[in-house]
VOGU-3710 file (C-alpha; in Angstrom, 3 decimals, decimal comma):
1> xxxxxxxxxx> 7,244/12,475/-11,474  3,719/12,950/-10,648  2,252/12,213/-7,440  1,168/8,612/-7,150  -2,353/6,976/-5,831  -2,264/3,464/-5,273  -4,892/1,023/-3,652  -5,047/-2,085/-2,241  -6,945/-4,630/-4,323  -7,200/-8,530/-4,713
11> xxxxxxxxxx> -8,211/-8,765/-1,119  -11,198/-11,361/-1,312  -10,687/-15,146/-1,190  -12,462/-18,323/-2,720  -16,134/-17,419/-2,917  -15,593/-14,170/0,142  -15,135/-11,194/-2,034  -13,957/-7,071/-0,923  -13,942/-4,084/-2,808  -14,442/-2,800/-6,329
21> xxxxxxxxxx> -11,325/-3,962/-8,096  -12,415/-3,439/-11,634  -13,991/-0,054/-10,812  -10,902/1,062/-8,772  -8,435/0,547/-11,226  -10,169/2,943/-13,345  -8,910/5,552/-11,084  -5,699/4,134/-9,187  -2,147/4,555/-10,796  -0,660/1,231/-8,905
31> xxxxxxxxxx> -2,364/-1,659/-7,735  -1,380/-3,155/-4,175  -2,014/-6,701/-5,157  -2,496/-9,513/-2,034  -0,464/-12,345/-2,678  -2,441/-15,321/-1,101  -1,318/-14,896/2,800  -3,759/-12,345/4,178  -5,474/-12,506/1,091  -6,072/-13,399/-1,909
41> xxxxxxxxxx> -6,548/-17,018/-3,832  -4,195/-17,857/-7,564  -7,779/-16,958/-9,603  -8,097/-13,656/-7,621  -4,370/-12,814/-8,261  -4,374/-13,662/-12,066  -7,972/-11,621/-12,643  -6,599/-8,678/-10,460  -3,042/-8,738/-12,509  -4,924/-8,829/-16,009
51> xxxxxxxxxx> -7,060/-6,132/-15,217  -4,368/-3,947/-14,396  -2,443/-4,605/-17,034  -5,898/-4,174/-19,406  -5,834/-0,584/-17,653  -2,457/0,197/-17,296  -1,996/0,234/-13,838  1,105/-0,533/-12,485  1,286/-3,659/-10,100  2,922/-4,072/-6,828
61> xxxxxxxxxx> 3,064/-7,416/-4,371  0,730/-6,471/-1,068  2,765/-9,111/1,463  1,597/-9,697/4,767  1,602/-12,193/7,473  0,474/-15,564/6,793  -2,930/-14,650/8,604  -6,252/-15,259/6,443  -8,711/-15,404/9,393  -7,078/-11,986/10,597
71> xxxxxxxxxx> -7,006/-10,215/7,314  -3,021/-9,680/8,225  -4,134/-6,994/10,885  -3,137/-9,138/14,045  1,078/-8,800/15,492  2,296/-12,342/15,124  6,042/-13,073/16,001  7,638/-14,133/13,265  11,457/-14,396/12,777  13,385/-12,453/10,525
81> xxxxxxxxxx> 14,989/-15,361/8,415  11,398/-16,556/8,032  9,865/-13,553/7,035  11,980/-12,851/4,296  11,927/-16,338/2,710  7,713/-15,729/3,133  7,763/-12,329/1,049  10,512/-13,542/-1,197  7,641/-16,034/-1,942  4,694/-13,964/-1,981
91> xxxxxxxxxx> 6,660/-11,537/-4,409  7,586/-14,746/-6,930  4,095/-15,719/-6,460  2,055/-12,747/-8,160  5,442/-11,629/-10,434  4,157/-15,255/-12,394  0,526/-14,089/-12,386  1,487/-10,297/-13,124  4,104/-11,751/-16,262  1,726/-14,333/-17,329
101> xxxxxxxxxx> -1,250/-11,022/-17,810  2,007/-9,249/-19,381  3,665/-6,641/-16,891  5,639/-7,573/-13,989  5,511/-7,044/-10,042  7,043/-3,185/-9,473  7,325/-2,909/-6,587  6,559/-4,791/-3,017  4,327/-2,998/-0,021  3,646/-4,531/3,298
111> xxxxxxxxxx> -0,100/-5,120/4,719  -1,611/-4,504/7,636  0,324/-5,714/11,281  3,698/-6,375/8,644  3,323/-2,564/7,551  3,606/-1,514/11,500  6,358/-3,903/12,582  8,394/-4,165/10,098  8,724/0,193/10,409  9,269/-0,168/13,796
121> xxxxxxxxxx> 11,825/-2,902/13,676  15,308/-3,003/11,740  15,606/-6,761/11,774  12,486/-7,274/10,142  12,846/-4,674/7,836  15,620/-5,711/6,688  13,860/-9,052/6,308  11,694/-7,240/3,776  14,728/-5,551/1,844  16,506/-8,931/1,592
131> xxxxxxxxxx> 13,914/-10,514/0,062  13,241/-7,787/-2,503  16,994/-7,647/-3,538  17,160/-11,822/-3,256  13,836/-11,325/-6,178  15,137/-8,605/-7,874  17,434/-5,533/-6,731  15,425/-3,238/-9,131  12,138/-3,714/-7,224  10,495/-0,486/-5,329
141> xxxxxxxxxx> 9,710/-0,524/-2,133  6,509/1,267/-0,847  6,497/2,492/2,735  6,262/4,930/5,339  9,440/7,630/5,728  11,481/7,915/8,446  10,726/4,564/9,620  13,143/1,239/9,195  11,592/-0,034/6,121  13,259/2,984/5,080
151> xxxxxxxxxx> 16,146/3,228/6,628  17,175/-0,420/5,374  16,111/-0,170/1,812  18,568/3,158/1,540  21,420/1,402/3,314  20,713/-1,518/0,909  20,756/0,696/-2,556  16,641/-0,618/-3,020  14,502/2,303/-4,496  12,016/3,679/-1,668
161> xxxxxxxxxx> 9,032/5,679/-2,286  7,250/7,463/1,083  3,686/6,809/1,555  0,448/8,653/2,772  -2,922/7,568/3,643  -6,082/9,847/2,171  -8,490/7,928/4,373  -6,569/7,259/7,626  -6,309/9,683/10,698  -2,456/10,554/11,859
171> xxxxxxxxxx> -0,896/10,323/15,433  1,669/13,527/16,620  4,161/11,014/15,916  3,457/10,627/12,348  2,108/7,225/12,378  -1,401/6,168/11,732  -3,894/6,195/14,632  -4,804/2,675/15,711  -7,934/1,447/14,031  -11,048/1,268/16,243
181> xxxxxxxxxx> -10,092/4,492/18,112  -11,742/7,780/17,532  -10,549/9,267/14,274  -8,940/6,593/12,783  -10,888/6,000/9,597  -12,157/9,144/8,034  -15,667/9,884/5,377  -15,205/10,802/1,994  -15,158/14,834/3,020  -12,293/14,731/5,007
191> xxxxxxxxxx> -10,340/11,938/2,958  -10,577/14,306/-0,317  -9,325/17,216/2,122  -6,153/15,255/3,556  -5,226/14,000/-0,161  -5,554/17,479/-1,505  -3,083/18,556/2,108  -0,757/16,140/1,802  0,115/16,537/-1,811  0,142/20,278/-1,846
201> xxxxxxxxxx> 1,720/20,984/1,697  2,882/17,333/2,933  0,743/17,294/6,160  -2,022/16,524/7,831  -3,993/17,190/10,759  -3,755/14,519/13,731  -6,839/12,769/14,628  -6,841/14,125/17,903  -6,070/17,963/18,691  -5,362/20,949/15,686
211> xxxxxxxxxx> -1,798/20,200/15,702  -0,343/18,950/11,888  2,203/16,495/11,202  4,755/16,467/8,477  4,322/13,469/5,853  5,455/14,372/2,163  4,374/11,299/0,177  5,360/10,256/-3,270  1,909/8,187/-3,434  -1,322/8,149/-1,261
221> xxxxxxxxxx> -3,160/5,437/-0,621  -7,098/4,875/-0,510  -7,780/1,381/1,009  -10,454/-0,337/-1,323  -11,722/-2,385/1,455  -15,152/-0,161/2,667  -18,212/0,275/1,088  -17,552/3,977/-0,057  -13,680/3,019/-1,388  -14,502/4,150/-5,105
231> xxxxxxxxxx> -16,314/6,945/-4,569  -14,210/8,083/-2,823  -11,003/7,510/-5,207  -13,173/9,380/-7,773  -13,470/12,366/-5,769  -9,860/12,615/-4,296  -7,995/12,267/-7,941  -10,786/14,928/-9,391  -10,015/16,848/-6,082  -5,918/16,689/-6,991
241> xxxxxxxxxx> -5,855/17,241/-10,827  -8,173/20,207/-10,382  -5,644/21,577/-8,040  -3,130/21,042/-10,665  -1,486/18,042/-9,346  -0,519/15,806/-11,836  -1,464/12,070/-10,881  0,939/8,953/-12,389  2,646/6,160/-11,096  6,182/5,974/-9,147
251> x> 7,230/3,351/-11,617
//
């Protein structure tokens, strides 16, 4: 298996549009589709599926909170039971777009605030893994390691695949420093340098101090949601396959 680099895409709604979809999955190996609750709209979901599939990029459901005005970033208390019947119906949701373009939904990744609690909390983790195996036991799920989501999909028997972030500064802890604060977001430079680290030593520098931090990810992710997003995708899978690391999809 090759080392994975996956974006996440579909993130405009009704006449608001983000990001170079088209142009990203030129370069991306899986698609982190939004599935109409931080973002996304049914049109945006059904072009975003068909391009994949046009481009063969595989396609995985981007859930999140049911938070359009906050983009999914902001904590919002939402009870376990609840939060799986949402993603059980945010994956359903795009698996009809992503079957009607001909493909299927691969695997399932959390957005955003979700992404953060649901690692830090079992019951809502587990949340997440219910709902996968309720939609389909076979479905991958894409998160950070060591964390609950992991924990719970290995205790359920669901598929996990670890995750790292090219253009996202890292805490001593391991986990991603809080946007806003110094560090947090990195240029182009330094995303193409933490790609090219993680895949060939599986760590990174923290965004504050010399110290590195262990991550070891199957796929790395490049957010498509700033102005430089493509560019910088270009430059980071160049970067890899001239260091010999082969780039292809988990799935």
């Amino acid at each position: 298996m090759g080392l994975d680099l996956n974006s996440d895409l579909g993130e405009g709604f009704g006449a608001w549009s983000m990001g170079e979809d088209t142009a990203m999955l030129d370069i991306v190996t899986s698609a982190n589709i939004a599935c109409g609750f931080h973002a996304g709209d049914p049109s945006i979901m059904r072009r975003t599926c068909m391009t994949a599939v046009e481009k063969g990029v595989r396609i995985g459901a981007h859930i999140g909170y049911r938070d359009l005005a906050g983009f999914g970033r902001r904590a919002m208390a939402v009870p376990p039971t609840e939060l799986r019947d949402e993603t059980l119906y945010q994956i359903g949701a795009l698996d009809g777009f992503a079957r009607a373009a001909g493909d299927r939904v691969r695997y399932v990744k959390p957005h955003g605030a979700l992404y953060h609690a649901a690692a830090a909390d079992a019951a809502l983790a587990d949340a997440v893994v219910g709902a996968l195996r309720d939609y389909d036991p076979a479905l991958v799920l894409l998160g950070p390691a060591g964390t609950h989501l992991e924990k719970s999909a290995l205790a359920a028997g669901t598929p996990f695949v670890s995750e790292g972030f090219a253009d996202r500064g890292y805490t001593a802890a391991g986990g991603l420093a809080a946007r806003g604060t110094p560090g947090a977001v990195l240029d182009t430079d330094m995303a193409v340098a933490q790609a090219v680290s993680l895949a060939e030593t599986g760590t990174v520098r923290v965004a504050h101090g010399g110290a590195t931090v262990a991550v070891s990810p199957d796929s790395i992710c490049v957010h498509g949601d700033t102005p430089t997003a493509v560019g910088m995708a270009r430059r980071i899978r160049a970067a890899l396959e001239d260091a010999g690391i082969a780039v292809a999809s988990f799935t």
